[in-house]
C-alpha positions as CSV (number, residue, x, y, z in Angstrom):
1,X,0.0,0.0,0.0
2,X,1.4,3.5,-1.1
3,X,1.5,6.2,1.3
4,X,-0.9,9.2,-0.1
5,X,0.5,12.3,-1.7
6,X,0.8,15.3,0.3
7,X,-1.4,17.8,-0.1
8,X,-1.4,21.5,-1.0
9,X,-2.0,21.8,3.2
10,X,1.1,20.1,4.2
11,X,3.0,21.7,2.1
12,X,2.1,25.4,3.1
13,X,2.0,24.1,6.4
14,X,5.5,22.8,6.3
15,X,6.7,26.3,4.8
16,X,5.2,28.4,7.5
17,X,7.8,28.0,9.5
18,X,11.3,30.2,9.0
19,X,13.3,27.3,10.1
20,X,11.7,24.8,7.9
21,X,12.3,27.4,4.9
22,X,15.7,27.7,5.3
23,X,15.9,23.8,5.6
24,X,14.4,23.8,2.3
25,X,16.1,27.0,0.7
26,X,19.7,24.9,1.9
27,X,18.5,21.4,0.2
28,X,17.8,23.9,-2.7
29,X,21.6,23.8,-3.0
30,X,21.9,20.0,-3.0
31,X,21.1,17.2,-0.5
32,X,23.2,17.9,3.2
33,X,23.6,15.5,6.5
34,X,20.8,16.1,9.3
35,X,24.0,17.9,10.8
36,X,24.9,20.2,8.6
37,X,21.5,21.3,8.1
38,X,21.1,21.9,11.8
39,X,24.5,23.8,12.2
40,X,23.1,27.8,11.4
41,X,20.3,26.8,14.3
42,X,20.9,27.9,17.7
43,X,18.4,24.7,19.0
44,X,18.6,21.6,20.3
45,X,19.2,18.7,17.9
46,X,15.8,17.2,18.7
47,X,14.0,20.5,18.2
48,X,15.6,20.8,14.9
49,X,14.5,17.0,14.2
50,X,11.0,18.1,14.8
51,X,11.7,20.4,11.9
52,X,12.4,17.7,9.4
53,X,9.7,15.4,10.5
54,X,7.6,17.9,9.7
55,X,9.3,18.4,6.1
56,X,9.5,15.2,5.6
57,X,5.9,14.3,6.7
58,X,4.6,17.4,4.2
59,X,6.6,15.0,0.9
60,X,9.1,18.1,0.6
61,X,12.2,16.2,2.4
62,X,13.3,12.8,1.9
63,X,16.0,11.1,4.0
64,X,18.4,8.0,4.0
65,X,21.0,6.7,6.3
66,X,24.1,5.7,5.2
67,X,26.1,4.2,8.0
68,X,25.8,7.1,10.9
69,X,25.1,10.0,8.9
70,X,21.4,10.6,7.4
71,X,21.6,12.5,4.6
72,X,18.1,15.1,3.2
73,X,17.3,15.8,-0.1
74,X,14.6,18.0,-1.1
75,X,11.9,16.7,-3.3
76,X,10.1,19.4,-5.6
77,X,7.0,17.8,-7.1
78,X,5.4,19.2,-4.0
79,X,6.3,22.7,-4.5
80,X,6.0,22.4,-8.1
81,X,2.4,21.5,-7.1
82,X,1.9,24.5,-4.7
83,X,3.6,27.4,-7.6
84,X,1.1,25.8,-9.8
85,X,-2.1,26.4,-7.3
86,X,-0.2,30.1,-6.7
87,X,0.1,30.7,-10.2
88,X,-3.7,30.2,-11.1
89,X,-4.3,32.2,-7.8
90,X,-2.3,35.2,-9.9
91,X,-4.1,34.1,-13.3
92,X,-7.5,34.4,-12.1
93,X,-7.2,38.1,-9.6
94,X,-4.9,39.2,-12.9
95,X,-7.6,38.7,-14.7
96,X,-10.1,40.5,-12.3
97,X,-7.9,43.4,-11.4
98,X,-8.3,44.0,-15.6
99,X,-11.2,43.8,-15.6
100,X,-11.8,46.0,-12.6
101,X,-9.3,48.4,-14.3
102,X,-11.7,48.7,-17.8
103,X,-15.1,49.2,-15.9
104,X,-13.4,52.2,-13.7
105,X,-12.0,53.8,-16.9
106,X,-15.3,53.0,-18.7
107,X,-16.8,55.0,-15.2
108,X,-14.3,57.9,-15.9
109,X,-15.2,57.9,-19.4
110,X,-18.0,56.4,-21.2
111,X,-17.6,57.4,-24.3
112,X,-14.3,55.3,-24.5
113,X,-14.7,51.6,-25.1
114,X,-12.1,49.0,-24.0
């Protein structure tokens, strides 16, 4: 049995953190151990894992062990998902705002036709 995609939700969710976003921005770089992810944090180490549960739980971190060292790498389907629901969000009150814009000017002047 396959584990569900995460959803839109979780993935804002997992982003409304500043600690969880700089997680991400870093494995934006490349993948990096659990401890090198948690070195520019001034918390504990199982605050931090908290953190990456969380990221991981939301489908935008992935993690394997090797030996000692676990080692994170971002996966982007799920914020590919979220800048498509964002970019039909700007689509759609784009499209409003223009046509707000042409009804004021057609107030101002009614003689003029869009």
């Amino acid at each position: 049995m396959s584990a569900a995609p995460p959803t839109l939700d979780e993935t804002f969710r997992a982003l409304a953190d500043p600690t969880r976003r700089a997680v991400v921005r870093a494995l934006g770089r490349g993948p990096a151990s659990v401890s090198e992810l948690a070195r520019p944090f001034e918390m504990a180490l199982p605050s931090f894992l908290q953190h990456l549960r969380v990221l991981e739980a939301s489908g935008l971190v992935i993690t394997a062990k090797t030996g000692r060292v676990r080692t994170c790498t971002l996966r982007t389907e799920p914020l590919a998902a979220a800048e498509d629901w964002l970019e039909a969000q700007r689509s759609l009150w784009t499209k409003r705002l223009d046509q707000l814009d042409a009804f004021v000017l057609q107030l101002k002047d009614p003689e003029e036709t869009p």
